[in-house]
Structure formats: C-alpha cells, structure tokens
DSSP file (Angstrom, degrees, kcal/mol; ACC not computed):
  #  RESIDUE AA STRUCTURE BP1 BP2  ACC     N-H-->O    O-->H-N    N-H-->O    O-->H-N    TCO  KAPPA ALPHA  PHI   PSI    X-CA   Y-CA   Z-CA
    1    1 A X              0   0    0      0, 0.0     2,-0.4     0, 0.0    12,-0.4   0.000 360.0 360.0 360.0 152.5  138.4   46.5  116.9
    2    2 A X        -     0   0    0     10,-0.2     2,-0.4     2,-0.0    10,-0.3  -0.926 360.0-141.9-145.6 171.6  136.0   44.1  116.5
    3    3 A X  B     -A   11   0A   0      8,-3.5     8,-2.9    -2,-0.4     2,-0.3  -0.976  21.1-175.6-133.5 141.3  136.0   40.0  115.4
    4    4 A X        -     0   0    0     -2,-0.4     2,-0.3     6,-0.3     6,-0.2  -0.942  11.3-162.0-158.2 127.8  133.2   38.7  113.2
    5    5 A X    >   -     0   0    0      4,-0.4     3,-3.4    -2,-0.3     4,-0.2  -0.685  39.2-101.1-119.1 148.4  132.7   35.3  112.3
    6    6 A X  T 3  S+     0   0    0     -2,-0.3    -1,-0.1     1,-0.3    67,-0.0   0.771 118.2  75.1 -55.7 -14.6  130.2   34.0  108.8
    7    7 A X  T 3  S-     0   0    0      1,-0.1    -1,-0.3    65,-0.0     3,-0.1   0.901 123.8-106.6 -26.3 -56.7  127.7   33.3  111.7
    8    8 A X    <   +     0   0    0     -3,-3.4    -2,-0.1     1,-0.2    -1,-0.1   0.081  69.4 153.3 119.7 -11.2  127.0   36.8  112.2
    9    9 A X        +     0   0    0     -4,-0.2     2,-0.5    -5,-0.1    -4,-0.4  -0.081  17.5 179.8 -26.9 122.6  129.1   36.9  115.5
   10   10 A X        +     0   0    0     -6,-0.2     2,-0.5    -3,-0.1    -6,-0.3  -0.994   5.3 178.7-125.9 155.1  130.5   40.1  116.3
   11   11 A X  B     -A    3   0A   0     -8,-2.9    -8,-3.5    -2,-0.5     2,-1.0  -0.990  25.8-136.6-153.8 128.9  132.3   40.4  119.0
   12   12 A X        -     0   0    0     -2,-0.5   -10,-0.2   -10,-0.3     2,-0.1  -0.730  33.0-172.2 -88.8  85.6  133.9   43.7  120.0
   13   13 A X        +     0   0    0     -2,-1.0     4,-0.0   -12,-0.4    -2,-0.0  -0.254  22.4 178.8 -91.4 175.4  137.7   42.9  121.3
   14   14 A X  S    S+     0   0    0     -2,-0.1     3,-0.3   -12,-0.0    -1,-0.1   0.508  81.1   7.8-136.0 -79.9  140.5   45.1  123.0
   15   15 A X  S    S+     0   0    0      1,-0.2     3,-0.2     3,-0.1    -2,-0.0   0.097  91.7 106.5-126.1  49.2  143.3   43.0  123.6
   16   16 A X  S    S+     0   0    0      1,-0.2    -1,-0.2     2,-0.0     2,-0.2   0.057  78.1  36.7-117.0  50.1  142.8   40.2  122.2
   17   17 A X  S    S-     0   0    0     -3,-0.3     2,-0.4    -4,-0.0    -1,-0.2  -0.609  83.8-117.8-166.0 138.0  144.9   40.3  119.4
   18   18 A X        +     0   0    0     -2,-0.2    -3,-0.1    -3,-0.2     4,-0.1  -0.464  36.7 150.3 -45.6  94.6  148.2   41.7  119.4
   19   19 A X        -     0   0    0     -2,-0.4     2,-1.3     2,-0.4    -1,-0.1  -0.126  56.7 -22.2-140.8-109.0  149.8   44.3  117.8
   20   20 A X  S    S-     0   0    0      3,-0.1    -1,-0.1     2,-0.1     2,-0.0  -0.600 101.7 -42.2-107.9 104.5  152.5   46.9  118.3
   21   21 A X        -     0   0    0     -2,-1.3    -2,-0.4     1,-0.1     4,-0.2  -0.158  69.4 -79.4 106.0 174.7  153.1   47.4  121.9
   22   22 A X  S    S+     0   0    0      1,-0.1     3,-0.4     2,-0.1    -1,-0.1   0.890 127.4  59.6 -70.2 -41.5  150.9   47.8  125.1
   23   23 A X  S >  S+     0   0    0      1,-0.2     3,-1.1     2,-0.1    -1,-0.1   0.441  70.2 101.7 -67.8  19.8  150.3   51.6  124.0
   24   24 A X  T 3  S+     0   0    0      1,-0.4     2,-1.1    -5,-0.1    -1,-0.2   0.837  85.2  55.4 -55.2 -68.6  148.6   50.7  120.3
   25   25 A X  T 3  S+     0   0    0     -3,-0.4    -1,-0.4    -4,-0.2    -2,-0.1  -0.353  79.5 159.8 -56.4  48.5  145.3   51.5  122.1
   26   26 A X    <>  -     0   0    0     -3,-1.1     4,-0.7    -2,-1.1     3,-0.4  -0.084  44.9-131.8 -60.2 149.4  145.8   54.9  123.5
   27   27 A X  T  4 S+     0   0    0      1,-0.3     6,-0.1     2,-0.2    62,-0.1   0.418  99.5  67.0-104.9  18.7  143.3   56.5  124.3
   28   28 A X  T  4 S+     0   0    0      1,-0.1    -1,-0.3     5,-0.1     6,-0.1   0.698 100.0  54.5 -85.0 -39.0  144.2   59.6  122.7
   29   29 A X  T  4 S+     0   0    0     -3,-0.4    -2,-0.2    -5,-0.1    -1,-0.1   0.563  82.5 104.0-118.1 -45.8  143.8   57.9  119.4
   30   30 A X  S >X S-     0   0    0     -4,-0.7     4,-1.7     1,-0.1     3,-0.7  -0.330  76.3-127.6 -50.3 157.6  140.2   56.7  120.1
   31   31 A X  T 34 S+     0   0    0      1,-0.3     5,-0.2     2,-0.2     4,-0.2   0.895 103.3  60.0 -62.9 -41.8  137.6   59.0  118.1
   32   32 A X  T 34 S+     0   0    0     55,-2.4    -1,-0.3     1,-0.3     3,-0.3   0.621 100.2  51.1 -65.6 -16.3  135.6   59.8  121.0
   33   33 A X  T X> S+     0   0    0     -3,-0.7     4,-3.1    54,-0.3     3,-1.3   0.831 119.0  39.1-101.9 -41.0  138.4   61.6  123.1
   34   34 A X  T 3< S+     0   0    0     -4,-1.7    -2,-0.2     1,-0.2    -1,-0.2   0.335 114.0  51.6 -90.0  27.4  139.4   64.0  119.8
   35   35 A X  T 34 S+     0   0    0     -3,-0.3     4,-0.5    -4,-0.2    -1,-0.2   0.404 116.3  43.8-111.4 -21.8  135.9   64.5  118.8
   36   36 A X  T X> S+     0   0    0     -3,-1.3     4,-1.9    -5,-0.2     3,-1.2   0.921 117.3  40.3-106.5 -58.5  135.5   65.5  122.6
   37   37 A X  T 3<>S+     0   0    0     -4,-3.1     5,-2.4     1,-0.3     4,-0.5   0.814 117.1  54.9 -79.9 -11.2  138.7   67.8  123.1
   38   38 A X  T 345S+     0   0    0     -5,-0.3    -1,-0.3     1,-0.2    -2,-0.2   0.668 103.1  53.9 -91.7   6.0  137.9   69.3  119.3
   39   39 A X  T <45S+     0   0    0     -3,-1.2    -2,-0.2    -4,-0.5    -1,-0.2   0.829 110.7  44.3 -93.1 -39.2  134.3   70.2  120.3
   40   40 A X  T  <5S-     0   0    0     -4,-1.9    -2,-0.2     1,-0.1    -1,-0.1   0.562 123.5-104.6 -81.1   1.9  135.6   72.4  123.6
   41   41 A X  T   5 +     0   0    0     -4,-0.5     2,-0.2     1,-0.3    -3,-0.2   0.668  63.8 158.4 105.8  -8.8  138.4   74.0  121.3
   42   42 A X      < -     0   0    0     -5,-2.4    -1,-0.3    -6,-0.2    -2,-0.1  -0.553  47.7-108.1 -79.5 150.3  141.5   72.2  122.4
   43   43 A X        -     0   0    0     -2,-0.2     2,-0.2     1,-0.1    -1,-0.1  -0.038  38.7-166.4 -48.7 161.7  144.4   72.0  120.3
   44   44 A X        -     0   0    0     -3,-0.1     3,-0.1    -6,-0.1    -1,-0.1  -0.736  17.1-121.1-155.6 117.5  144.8   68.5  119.0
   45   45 A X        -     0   0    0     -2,-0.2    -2,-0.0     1,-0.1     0, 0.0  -0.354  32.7 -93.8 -85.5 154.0  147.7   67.1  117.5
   46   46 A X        -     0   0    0      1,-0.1     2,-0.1     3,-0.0    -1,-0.1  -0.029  43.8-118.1 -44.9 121.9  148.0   65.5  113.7
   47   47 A X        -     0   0    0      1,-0.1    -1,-0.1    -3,-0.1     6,-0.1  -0.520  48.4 -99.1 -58.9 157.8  147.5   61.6  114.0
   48   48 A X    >   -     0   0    0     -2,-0.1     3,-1.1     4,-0.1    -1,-0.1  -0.149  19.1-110.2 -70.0 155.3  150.9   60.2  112.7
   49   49 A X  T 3  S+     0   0    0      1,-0.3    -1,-0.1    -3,-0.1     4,-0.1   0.534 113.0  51.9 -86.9  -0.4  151.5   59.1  109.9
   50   50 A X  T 3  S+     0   0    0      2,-0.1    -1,-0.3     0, 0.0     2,-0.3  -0.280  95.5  81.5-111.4  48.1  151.8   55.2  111.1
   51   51 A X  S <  S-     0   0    0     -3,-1.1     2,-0.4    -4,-0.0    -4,-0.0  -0.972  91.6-102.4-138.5 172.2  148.5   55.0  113.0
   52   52 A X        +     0   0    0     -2,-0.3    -4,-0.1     1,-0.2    -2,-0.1  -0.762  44.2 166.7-100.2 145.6  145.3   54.5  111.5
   53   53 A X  S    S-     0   0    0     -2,-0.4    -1,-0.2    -6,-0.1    -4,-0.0   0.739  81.6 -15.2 -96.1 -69.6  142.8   58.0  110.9
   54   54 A X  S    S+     0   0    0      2,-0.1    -2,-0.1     0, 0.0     2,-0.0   0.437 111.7 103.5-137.7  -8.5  140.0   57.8  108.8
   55   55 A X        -     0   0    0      1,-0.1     2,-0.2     2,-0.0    -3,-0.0  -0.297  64.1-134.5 -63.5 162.5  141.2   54.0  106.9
   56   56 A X        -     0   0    0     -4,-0.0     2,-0.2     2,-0.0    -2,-0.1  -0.685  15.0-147.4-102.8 160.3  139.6   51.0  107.9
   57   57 A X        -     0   0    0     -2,-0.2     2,-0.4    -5,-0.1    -5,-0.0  -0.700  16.4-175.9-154.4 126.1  141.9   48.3  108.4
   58   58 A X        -     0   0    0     -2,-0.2     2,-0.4     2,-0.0    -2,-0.0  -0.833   7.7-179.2-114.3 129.5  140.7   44.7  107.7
   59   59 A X        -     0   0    0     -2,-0.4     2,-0.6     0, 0.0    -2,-0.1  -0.997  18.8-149.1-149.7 127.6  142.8   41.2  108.3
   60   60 A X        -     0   0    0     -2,-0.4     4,-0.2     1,-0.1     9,-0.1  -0.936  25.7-106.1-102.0 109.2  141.0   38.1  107.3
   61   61 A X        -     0   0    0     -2,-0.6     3,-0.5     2,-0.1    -1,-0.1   0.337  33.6-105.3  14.3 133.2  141.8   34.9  109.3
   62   62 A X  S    S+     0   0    0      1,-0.2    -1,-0.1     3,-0.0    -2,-0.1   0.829 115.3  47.8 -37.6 -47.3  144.0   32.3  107.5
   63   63 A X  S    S+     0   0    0      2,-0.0     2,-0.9     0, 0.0    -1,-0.2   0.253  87.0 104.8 -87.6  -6.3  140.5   29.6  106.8
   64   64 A X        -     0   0    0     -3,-0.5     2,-0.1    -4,-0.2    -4,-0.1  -0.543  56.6-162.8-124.8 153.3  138.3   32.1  105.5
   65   65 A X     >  -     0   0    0     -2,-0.9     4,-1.4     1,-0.1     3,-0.1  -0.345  39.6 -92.5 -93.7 175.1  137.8   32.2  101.9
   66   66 A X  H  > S+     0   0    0      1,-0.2     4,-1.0     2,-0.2    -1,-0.1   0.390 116.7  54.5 -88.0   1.8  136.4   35.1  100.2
   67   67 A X  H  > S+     0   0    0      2,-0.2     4,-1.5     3,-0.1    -1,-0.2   0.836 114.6  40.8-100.2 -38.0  132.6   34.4  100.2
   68   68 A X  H  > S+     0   0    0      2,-0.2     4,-3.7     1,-0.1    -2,-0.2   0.859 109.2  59.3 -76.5  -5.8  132.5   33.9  103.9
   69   69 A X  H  X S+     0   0    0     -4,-1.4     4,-0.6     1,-0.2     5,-0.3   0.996 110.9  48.9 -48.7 -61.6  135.0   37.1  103.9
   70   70 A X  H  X S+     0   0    0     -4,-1.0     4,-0.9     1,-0.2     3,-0.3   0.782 109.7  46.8 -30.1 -45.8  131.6   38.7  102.0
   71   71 A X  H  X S+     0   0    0     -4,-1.5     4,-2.7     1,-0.2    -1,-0.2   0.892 114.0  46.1 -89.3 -41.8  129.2   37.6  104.4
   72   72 A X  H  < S+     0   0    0     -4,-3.7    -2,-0.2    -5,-0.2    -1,-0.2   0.741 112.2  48.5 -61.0 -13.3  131.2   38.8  107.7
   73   73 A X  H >X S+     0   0    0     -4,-0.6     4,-1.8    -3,-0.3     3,-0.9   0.823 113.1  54.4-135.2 -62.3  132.1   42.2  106.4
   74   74 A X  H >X S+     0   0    0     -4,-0.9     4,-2.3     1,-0.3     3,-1.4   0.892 109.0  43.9 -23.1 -64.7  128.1   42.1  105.6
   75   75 A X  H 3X S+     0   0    0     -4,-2.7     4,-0.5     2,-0.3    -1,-0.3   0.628 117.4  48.9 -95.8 -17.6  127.0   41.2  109.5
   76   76 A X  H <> S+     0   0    0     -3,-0.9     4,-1.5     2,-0.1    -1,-0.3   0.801 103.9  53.3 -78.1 -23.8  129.6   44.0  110.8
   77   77 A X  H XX S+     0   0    0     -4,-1.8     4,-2.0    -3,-1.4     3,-0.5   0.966 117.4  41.1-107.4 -45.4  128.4   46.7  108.4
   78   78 A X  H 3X S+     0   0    0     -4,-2.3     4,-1.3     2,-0.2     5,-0.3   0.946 109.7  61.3 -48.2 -50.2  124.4   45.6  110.3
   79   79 A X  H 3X S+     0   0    0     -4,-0.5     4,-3.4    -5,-0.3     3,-0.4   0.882 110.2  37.2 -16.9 -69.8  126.2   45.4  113.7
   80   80 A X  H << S+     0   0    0     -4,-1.5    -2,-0.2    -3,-0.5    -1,-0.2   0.749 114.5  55.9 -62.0 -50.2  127.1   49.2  113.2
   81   81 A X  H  < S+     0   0    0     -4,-2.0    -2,-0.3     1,-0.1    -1,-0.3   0.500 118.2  31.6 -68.6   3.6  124.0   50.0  111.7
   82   82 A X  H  < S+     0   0    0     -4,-1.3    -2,-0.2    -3,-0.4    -3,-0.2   0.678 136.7  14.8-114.5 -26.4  122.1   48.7  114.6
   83   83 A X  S  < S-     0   0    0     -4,-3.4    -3,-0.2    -5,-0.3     2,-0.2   0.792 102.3-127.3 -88.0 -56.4  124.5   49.4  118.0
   84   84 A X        -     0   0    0     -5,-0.2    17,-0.2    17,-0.1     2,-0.2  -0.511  27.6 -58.3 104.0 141.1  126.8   51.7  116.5
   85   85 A X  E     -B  100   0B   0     15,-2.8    15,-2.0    -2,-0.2     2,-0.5  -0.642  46.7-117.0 -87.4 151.2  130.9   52.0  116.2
   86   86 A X  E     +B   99   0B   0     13,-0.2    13,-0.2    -2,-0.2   -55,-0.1  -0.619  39.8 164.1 -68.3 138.4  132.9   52.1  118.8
   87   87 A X  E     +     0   0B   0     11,-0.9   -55,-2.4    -2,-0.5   -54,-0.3   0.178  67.6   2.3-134.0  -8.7  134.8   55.4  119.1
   88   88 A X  E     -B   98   0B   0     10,-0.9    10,-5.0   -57,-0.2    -1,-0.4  -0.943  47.3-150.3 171.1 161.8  136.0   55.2  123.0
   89   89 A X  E     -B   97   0B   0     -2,-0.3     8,-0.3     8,-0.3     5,-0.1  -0.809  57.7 -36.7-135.2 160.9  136.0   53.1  126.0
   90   90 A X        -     0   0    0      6,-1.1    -1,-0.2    -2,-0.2     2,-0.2   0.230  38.1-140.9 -35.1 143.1  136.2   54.9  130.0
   91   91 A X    >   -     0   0    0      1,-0.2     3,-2.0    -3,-0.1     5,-0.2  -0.361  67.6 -33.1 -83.5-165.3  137.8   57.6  131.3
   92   92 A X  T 3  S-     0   0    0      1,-0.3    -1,-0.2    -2,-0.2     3,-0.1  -0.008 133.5  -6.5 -29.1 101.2  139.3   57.0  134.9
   93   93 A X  T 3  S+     0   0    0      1,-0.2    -1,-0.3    -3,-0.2     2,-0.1   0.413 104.3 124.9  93.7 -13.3  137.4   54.9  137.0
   94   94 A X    <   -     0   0    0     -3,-2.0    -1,-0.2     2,-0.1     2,-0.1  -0.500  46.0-162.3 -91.1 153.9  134.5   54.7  134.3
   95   95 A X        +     0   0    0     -3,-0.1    16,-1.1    -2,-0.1     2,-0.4  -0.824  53.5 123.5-139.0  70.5  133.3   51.3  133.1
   96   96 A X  E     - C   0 110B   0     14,-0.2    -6,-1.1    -5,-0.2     2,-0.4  -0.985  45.9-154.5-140.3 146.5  131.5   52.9  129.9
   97   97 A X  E     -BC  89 109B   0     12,-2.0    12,-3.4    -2,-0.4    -8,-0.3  -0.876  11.4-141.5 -99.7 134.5  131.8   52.5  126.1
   98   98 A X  E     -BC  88 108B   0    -10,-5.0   -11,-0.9    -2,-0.4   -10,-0.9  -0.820  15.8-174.8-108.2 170.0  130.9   55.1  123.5
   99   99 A X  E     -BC  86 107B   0      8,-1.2     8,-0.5   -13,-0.2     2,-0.3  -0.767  18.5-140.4-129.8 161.0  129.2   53.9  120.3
  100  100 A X  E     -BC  85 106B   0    -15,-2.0   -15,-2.8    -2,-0.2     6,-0.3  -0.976  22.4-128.6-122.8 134.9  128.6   56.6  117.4
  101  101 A X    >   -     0   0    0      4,-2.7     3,-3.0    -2,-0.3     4,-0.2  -0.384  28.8-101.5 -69.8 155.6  125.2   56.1  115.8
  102  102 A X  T 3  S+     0   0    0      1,-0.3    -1,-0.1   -22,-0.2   -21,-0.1   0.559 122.9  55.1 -62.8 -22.1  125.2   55.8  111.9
  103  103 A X  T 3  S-     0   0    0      2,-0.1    -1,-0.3     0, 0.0     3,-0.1   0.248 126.7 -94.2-109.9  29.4  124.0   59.6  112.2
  104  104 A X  S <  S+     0   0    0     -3,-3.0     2,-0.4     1,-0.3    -2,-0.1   0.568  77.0 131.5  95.8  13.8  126.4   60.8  114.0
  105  105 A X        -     0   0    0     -4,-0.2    -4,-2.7     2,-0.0     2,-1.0  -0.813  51.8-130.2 -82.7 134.4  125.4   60.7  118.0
  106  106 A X  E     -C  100   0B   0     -2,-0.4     2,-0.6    -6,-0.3    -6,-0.2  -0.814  21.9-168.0 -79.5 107.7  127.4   59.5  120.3
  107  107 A X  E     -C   99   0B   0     -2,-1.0    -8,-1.2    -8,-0.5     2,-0.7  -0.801  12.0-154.4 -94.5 112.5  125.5   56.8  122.6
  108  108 A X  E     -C   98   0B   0     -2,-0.6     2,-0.8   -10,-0.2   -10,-0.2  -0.764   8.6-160.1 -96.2 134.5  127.6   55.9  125.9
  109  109 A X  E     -C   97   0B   0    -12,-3.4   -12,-2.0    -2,-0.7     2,-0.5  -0.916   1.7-159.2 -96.6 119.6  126.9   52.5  127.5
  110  110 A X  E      C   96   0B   0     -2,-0.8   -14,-0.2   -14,-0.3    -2,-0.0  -0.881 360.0 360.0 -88.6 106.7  127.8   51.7  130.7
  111  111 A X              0   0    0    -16,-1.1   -15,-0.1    -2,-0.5    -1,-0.1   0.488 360.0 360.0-139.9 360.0  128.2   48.5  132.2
C-alpha cells in the first residue's frame, strides 16, 4: 500500500492504516509469494472473492480535491515507473522487499 501526497511524496506503508483485522496483510496474498510458489508448480489456491487480485484499490483523503487527486495518482504511477511495485516484503528472519520492475523483474531490496 502506499501513501502519496500532491508533493510527490510517496511513501510505501504497511500498517499504517487500518483495515480488516491483523491478518489483511498475509503474506500469502502478496504477489511475490504466488508468483514464487506458481513458478516451482505448486498448487495455489483461488484469491477470494473479498480480497483484492488484479483491481487497484484507491481511497482519497477527506481534503483532497480532484486536481490534487490528478497530480498524486500522477507521482505514484512515476514512483512505479522508476523503483517498481511492491509485490512482497521478508520471508523469516529476512529484512528484504521485493519491487516488480515495469517489465516484469522482480528486484529484492534489502535493508
């Protein structure tokens, strides 16, 4: 999930905003872990039909009007083309993030 302000902030957040339950973010549910178990062949079961797949899903802040809406949605979609989306965060013990480049690579960062 990520937060982006008509600055051109982006800021890549986890739990800092709330939504249903501790489990929302499973890590079964990031791309990078079914991209991961469908490349060795593992079964993978059908996302649900309440979680999000292949939609985007976009919630605008109470104060912002629809031109700075324009300009944030603008400085996310550069963001992505210049880091990459995030698709997954560490397994066990790992302090790494994966990004997927706009042509399809997956780049892990480590920090």
């Amino acid at each position: 999930m990520y937060g982006v302000d008509v600055d051109g902030n982006v800021e890549t957040m986890f739990n800092d905003v709330q939504t249903r339950g501790p489990s929302s973010f499973h890590k079964k549910q990031f791309r990078d872990y079914r991209e991961t178990k469908k490349a060795s062949g593992e079964h993978l079961e059908p996302v649900g039909d309440d979680r999000l797949d292949d939609e985007l899903l976009v919630v605008f802040g109470s104060g912002m009007s629809a031109s700075a809406a324009v300009v944030a949605l603008e400085n996310l979609a550069k963001q992505i083309c210049k880091e990459g989306l995030l698709i997954g965060c560490g397994r066990r013990f790992e302090q790494v993030l994966v990004y997927e480049t706009v042509e399809g690579d997956p780049v892990p960062q480590f920090w």
